[in-house]
Wavefront OBJ file of the C-alpha trace (Angstrom):
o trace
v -1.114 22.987 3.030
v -0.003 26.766 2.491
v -0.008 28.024 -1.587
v 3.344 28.381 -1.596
v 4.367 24.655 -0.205
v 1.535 23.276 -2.743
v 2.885 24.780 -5.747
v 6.995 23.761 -4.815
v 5.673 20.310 -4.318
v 3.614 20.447 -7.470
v 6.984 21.148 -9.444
v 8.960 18.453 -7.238
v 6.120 16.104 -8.307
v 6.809 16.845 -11.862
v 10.664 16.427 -11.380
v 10.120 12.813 -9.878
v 7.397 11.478 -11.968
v 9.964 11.782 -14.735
v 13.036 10.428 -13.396
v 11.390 8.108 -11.221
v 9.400 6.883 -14.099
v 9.654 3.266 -14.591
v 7.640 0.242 -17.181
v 8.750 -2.930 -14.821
v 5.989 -4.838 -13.335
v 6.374 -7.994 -11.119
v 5.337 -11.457 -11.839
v 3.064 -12.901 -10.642
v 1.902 -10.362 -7.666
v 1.897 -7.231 -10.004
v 0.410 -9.210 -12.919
v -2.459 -10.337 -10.201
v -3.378 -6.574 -9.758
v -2.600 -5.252 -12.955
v -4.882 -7.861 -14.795
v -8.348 -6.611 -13.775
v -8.112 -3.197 -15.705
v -6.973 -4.666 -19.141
v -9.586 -7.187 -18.463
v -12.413 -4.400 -17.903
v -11.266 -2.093 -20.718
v -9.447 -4.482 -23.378
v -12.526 -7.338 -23.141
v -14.873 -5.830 -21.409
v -15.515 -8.565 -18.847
v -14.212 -10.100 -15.959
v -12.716 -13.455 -17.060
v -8.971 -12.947 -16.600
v -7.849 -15.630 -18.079
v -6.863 -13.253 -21.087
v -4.481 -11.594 -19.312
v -2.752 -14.775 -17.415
v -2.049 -16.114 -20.454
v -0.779 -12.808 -22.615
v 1.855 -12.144 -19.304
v 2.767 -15.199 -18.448
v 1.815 -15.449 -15.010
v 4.099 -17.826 -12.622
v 1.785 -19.632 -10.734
v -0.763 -22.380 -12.505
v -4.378 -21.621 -13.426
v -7.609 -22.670 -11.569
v -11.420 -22.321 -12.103
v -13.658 -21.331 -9.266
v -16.528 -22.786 -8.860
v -18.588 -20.290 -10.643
v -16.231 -20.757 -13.758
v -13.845 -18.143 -13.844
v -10.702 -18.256 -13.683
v -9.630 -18.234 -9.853
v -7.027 -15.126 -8.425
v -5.339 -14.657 -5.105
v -4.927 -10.929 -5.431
v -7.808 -8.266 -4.691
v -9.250 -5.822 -6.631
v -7.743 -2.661 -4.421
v -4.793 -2.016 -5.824
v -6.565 -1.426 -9.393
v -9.553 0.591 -8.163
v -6.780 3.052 -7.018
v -4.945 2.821 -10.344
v -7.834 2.873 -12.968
v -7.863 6.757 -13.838
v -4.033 6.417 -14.737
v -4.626 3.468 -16.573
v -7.520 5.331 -18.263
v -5.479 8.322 -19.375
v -3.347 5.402 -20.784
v -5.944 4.097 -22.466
v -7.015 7.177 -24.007
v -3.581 8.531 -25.281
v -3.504 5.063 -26.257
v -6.149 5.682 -28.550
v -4.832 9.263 -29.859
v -1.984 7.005 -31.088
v 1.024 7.668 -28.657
v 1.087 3.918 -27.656
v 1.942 1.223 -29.500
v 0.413 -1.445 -27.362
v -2.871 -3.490 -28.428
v -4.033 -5.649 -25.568
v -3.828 -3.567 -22.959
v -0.971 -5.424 -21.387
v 2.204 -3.594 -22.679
v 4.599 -1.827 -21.336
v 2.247 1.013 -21.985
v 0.251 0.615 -19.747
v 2.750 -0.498 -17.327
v 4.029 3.004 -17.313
v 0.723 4.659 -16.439
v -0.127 2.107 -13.566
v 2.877 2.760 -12.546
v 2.782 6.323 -12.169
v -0.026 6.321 -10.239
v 1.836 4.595 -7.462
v 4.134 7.449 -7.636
v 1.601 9.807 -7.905
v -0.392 8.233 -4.389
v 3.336 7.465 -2.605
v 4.277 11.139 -3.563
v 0.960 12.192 -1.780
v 0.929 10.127 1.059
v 4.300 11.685 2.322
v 2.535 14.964 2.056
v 0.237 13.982 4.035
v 2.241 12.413 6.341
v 3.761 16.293 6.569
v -0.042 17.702 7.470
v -0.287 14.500 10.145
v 2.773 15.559 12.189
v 1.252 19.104 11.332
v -2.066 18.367 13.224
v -0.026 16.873 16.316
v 2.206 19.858 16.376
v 5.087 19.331 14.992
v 6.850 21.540 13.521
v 7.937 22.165 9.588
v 11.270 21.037 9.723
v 11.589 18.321 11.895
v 8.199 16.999 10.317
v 9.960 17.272 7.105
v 12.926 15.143 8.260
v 10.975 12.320 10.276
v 8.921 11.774 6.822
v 11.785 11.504 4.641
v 13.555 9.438 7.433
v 10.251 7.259 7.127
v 9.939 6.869 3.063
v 14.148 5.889 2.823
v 13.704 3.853 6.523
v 11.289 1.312 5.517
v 10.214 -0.551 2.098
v 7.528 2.447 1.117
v 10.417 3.616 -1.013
v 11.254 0.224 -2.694
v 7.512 -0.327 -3.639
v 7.232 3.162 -5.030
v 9.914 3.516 -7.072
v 11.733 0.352 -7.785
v 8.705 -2.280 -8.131
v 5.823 -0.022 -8.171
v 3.516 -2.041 -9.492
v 2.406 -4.252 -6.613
v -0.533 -3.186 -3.841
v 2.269 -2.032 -1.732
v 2.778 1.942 -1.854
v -0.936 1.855 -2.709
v -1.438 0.468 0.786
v 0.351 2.978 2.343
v -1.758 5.840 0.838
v -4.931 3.955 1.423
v -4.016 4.298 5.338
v -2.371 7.366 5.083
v -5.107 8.979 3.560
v -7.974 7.169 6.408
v -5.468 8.637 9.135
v -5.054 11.932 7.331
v -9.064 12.426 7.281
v -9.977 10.691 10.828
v -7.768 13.421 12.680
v -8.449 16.285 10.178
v -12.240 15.807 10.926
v -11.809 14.939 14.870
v -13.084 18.431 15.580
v -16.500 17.828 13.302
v -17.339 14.533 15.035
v -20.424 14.470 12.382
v -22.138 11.315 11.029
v -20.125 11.939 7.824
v -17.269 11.277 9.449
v -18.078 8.227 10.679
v -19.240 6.479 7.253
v -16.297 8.507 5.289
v -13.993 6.679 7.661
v -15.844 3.607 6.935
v -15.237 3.901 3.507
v -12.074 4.563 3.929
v -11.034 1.825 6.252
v -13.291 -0.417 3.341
v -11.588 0.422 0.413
v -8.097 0.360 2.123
v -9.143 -3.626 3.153
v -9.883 -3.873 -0.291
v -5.914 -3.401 -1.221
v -4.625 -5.572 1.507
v -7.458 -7.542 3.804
v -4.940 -6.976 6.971
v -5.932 -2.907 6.552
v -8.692 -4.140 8.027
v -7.002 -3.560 11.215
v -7.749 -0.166 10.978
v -11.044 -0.550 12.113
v -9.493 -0.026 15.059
v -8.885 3.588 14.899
v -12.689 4.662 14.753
v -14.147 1.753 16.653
v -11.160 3.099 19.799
v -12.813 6.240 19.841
v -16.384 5.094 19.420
v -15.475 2.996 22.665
v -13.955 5.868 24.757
v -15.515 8.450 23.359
v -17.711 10.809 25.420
v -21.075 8.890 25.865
v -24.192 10.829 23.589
v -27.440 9.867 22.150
v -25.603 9.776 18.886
v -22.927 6.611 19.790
v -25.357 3.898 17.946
v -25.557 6.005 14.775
v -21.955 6.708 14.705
v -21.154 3.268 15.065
v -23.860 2.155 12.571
v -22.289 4.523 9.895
v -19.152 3.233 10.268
v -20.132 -0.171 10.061
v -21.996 0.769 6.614
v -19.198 2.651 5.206
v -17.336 -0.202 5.462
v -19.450 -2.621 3.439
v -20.028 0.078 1.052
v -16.278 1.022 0.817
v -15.116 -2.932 0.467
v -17.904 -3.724 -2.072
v -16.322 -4.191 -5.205
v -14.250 -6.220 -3.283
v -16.939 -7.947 -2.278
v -18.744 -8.357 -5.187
v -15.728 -9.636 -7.027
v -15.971 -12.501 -4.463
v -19.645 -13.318 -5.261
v -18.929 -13.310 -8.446
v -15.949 -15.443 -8.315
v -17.117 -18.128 -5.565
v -20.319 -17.377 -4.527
v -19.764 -16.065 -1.232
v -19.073 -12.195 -0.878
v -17.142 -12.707 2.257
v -14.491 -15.406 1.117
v -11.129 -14.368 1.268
v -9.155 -16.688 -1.809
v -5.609 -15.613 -0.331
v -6.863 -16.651 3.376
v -5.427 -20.326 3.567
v -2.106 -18.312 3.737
v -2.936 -17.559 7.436
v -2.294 -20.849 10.180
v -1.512 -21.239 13.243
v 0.875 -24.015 12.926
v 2.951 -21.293 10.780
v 3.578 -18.704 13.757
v 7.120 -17.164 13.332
v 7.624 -13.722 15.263
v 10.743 -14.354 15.924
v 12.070 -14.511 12.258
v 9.531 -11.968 11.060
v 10.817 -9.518 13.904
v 14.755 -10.945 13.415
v 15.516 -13.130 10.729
v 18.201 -11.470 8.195
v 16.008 -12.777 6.013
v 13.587 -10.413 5.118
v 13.426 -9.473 9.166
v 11.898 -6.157 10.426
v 15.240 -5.613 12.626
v 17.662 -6.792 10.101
v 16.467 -4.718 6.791
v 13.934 -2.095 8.375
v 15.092 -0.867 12.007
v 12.991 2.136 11.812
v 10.301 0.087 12.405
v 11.723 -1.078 15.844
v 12.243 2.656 16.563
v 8.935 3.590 16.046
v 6.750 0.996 17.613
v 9.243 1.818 20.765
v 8.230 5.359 20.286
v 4.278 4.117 19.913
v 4.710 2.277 23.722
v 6.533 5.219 25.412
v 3.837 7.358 24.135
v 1.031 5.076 25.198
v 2.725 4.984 28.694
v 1.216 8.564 29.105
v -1.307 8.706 26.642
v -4.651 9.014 28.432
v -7.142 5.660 27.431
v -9.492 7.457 24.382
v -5.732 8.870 22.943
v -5.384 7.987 19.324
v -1.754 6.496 20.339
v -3.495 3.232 21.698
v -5.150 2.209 18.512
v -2.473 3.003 16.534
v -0.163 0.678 18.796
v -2.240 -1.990 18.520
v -2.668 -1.705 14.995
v 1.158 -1.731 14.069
v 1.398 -4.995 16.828
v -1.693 -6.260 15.036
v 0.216 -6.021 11.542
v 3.541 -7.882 13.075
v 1.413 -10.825 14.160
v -0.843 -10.819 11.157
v 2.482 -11.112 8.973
v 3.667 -13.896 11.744
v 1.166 -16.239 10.772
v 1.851 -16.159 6.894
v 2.790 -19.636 5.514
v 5.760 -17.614 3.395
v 6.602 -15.253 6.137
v 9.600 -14.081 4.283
v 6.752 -13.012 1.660
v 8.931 -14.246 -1.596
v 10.566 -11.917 -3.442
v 10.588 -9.188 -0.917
v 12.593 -5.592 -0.200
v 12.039 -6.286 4.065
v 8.501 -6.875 5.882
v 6.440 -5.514 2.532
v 2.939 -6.400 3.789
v 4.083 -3.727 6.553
v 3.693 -0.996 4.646
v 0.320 -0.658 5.572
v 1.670 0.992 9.073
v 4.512 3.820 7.805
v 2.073 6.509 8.606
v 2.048 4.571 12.232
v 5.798 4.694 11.864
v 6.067 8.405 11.143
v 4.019 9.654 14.283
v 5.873 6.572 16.521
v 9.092 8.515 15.178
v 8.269 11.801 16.352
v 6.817 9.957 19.710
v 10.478 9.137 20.367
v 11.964 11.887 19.571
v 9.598 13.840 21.178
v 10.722 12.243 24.474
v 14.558 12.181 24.003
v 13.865 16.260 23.834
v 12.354 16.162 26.921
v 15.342 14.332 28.785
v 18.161 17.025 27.347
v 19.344 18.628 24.029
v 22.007 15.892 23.905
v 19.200 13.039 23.928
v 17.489 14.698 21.137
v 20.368 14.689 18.759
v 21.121 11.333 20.021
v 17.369 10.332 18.567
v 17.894 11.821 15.637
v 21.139 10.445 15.413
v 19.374 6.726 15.874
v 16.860 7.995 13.197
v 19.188 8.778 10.775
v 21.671 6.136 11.043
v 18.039 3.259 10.613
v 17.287 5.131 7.535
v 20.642 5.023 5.965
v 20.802 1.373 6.504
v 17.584 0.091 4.778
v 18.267 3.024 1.874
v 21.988 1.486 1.406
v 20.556 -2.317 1.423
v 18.030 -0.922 -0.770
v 20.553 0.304 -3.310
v 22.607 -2.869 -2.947
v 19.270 -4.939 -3.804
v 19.549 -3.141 -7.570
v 22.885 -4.527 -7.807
v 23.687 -8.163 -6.461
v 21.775 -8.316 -2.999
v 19.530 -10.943 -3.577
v 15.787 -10.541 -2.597
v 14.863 -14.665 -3.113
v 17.801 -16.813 -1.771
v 18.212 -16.655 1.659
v 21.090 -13.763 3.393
v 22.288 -14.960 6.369
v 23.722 -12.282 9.298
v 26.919 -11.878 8.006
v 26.696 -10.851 4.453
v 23.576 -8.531 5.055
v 25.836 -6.779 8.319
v 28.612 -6.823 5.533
v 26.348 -5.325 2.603
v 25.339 -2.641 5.076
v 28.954 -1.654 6.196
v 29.785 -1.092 2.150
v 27.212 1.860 2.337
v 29.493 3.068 -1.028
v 27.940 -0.115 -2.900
v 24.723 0.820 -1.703
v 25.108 4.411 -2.911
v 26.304 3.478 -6.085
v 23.470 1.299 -6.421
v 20.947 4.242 -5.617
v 22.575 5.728 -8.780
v 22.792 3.405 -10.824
v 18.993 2.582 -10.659
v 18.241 6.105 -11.107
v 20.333 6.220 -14.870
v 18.671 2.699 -15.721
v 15.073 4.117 -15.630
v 13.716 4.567 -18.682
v 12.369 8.212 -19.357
v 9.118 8.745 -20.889
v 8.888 10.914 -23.609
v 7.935 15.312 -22.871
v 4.577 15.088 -24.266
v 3.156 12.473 -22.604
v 5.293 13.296 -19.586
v 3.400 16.510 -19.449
v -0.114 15.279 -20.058
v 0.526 12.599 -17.189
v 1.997 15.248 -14.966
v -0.861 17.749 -15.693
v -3.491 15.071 -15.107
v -1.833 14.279 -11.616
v -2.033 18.270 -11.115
v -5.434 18.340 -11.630
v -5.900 15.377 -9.151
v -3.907 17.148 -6.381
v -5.913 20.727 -6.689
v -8.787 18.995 -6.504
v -7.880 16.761 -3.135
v -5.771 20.107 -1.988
v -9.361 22.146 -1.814
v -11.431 18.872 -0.445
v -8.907 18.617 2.735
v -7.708 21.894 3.589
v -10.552 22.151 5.829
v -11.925 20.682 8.343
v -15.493 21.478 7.380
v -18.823 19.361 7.453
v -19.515 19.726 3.779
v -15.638 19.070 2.951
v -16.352 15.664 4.948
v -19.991 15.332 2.650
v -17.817 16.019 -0.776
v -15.071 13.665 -0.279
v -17.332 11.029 0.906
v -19.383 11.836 -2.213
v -16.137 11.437 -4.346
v -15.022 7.952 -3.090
v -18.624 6.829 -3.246
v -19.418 7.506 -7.155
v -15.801 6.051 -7.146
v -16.799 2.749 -5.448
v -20.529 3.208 -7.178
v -18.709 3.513 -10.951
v -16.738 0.670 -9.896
v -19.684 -1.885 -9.186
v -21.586 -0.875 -11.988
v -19.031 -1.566 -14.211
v -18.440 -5.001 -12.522
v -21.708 -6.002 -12.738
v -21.850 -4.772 -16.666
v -18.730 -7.125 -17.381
v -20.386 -9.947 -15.341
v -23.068 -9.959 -17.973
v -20.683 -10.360 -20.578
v -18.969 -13.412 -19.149
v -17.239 -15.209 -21.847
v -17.052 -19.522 -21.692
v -13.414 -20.269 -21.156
v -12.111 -23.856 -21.384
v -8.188 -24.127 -20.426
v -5.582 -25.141 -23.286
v -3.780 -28.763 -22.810
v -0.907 -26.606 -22.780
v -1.948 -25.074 -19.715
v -0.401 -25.340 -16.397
v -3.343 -26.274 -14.361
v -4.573 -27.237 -11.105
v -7.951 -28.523 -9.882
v -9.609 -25.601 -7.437
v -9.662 -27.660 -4.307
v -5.973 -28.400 -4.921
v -5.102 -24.644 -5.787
v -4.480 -23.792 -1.696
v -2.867 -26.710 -1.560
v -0.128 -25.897 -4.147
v 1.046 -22.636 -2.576
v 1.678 -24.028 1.044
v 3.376 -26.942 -0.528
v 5.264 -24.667 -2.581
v 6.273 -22.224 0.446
v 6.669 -25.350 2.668
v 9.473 -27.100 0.240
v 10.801 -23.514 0.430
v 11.311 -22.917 4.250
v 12.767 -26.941 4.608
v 15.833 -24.766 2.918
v 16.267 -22.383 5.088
v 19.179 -22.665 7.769
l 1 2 3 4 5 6 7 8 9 10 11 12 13 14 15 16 17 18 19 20 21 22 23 24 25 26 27 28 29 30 31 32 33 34 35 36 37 38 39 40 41 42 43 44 45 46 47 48 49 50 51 52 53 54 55 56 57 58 59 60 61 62 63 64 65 66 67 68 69 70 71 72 73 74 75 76 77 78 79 80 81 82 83 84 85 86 87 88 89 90 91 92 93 94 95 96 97 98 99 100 101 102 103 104 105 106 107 108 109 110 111 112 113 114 115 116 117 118 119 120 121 122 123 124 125 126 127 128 129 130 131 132 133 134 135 136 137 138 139 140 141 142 143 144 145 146 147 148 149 150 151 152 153 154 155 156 157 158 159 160 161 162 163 164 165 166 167 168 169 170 171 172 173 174 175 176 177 178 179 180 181 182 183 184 185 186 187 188 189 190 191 192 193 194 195 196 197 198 199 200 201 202 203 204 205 206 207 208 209 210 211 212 213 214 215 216 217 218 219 220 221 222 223 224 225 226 227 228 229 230 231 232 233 234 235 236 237 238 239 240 241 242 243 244 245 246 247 248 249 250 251 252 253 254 255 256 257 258 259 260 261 262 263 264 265 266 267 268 269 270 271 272 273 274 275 276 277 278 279 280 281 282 283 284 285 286 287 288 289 290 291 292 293 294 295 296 297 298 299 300 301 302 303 304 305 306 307 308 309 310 311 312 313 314 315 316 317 318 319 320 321 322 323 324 325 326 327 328 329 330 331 332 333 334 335 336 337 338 339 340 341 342 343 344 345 346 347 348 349 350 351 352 353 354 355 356 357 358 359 360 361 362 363 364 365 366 367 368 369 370 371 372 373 374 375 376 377 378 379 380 381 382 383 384 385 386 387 388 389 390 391 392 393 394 395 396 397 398 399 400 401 402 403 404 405 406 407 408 409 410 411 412 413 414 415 416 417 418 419 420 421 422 423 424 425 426 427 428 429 430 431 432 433 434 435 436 437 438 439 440 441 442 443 444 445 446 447 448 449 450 451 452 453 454 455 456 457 458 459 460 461 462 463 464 465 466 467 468 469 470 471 472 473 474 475 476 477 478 479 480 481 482 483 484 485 486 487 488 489 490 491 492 493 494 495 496 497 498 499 500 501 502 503 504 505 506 507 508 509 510 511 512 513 514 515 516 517
């Protein structure tokens, strides 16, 4: 990024992450997340049973097998937020909090800022992606901004930032970011720093995992060398390494580092493309029809794209994403701005947008304004539904076709709404707002001079920098395994038995869907 476009999106930074500034959390998917940080820093162990019990998480409590107490939700999305809720933690402690257990609104704040802080960078990146592909400034400008209002990324930044959801998007935005930056320096550091990558990104949502698909495409039609087995053996350990906190939670936990506690969401018998792709309830076509405009601009690009083009594991990717989210028990995924697992694939989204356009310019002026035209007009829609979802537009009971066509012809409502949750947001106060903002700063010079090129020993140093991450990470994991408290659950818990614990969501989601037109 030139100086000058760093330091006007350093002050726009600092504008949002005041006014954008939010304490809300979401229960019980943001109090899954949230809960391993005040667990590591309040008690210094990882029994979370604390922290159910001081938020009042939704959903009953379970012990696994090796005694603690059982979670569907992964570590990712708090590996990502620990250094904001560390700077929380210590201003805690200089006394400008007034929260004691590490489960306040406080700290709510803080966690929450980082998802601002990594949804604010992923749509600069998403400006250096179209960059590298040659687009140019302005229209990459507009197809990102069409991209953050035209699908949930916005929602799960701003208005419920505290799920894995913006997160994810940076995770994969940042893997893309790096894997195309370094193409020219096809180096064994690549290889593992995209394994890392692709790791810790599965570590926020297991379906990122998909994105194994963008190195393992190129390992597979790459040119053919003496160095393919390395590459691919790199890769396959920066994975491991990248998902290993992950991975160790899950020994921990059960016993098994490669169980997946959420998995039992995922059966055949529960295939639904059709209403994932056009239910109005919660459907890709009905609340996010960017989406539909940018996985047709993914196919008319692969239709020319030669076979070791990064287009073709993209494509399959985003597909791979539709049908993982098909086979969800809860397809509608609850309480839910649109497809939110999707997320994952915006920075698909943003190149399959400038795909399109890029071929309605070729057919005539007129079909290029048309595209943008179609661009525009998707955006609008999901960012006036999105406005009407602050007001009355409800995100649990079902919307059939008519009201949510009807929502989306009042855009007014939907502006209004835009507003209104803009002067509801509660402002932090200057000093703290600074320290935050100057902390993020710091953050962004140093990523700014680890990326701006596309050097070998850039590739070495950010690789270095995730790994004492992930390294920090397990060491403190296994420090507050040693410390593992014996927990026996109150009468006046609400309890399950562990085998019956998968058992209660489906039922749960299946009583659900039986009321559903």
């Amino acid at each position: 990024m030139e100086r000058r476009a760093f330091w006007v999106a350093s002050l726009l930074f600092g504008f949002l992450s005041y006014f954008l500034s939010n304490a809300v959390f979401l229960n019980p998917d943001g109090v899954g997340y949230f809960a391993y940080l005040p667990s590591l820093f309040q008690d210094t162990d990882l029994e979370l049973y604390n922290q159910f019990r001081q938020m009042l998480l939704r959903v009953p409590l379970s012990q696994t097998p090796n005694g603690y107490t059982a979670t569907n939700w992964p570590i990712g999305p708090a590996f990502f937020w620990l250094p904001f809720y560390a700077l929380g933690e210590l201003l805690w402690v200089w006394g400008y909090g007034l929260a004691s257990d590490g489960t306040g609104s406080w700290f709510w704040r803080f966690v929450n800022w980082g998802t601002l802080f990594y949804g604010f960078s992923s749509f600069l990146l998403w400006i250096q992606i179209l960059r590298l592909v040659r687009c140019e400034w302005r229209p990459a400008l507009g197809i990102v901004v069409a991209a953050a209002v035209g699908t949930p990324f916005l929602y799960y930044v701003w208005i419920v930032p505290s799920t894995s959801h913006g997160v994810s998007a940076f995770s994969t935005t940042l893997l893309l970011y790096v894997w195309i930056w370094g193409a020219k320096k096809s180096h064994p550091w690549r290889w593992f720093l995209g394994g890392i990558l692709c790791g810790i990104s599965s570590m926020v949502r297991p379906q990122n995992g998909l994105w194994l698909l963008l190195p393992w495409w190129e390992w597979l039609w790459g040119p053919t060398d003496k160095r393919r087995g390395q590459d691919l053996g790199f890769l396959g350990l920066g994975f491991i390494f990248g998902a290993s906190p992950q991975l160790l939670v899950n020994q921990i936990f059960y016993g098994d580092f490669w169980r997946q506690p959420a998995a039992f969401n995922l059966r055949w018998e529960y295939f639904a493309l059709d209403s994932v792709l056009f239910s109005s309830y919660h459907g890709i076509l009905f609340w996010t029809p960017l989406f539909c405009l940018s996985l047709f601009g993914c196919l008319l690009a692969c239709r020319r794209a030669a076979r070791d083009s990064i287009v073709w594991p993209l494509t399959l990717i985003f597909v791979g994403q539709v049908l993982v989210n098909s086979f969800v028990v809860a397809w509608w995924e609850g309480y839910s701005f649109g497809q939110r697992q999707m997320c994952g694939v915006v920075p698909i989204a943003v190149l399959g947008i400038y795909w399109v356009l890029e071929r309605f310019r070729k057919y005539s002026r007129t079909g290029y304004v048309l595209g943008w035209g179609a661009v525009l007009a998707s955006s609008g829609w999901t960012l006036v539904l999105l406005g009407h979802s602050v007001r009355t537009l409800s995100l649990v009971d079902y919307v059939g076709p008519a009201e949510i066509l009807l929502r989306g012809l009042r855009f007014w409502e939907g502006l209004a709404g835009i507003f209104q949750a803009l002067s509801q947001s509660s402002r932090p106060g200057w000093t703290v707002w600074f320290l935050v903002f100057l902390f993020s700063w710091v953050l962004g010079v140093s990523a700014h001079f680890l990326i701006r090129e596309a050097r070998v020993r850039n590739l070495r140093r950010l690789a270095g920098v995730f790994g004492a991450w992930v390294v920090l990470v397990n060491g403190w994991l296994l420090w507050a395994h040693s410390r593992k408290p014996e927990v026996s659950f109150s009468p006046l818990d609400w309890t399950v038995p562990y085998p019956e614990y998968p058992r209660f969501f489906i039922q749960q989601a299946l009583e659900y869907k039986e009321k559903l037109p």
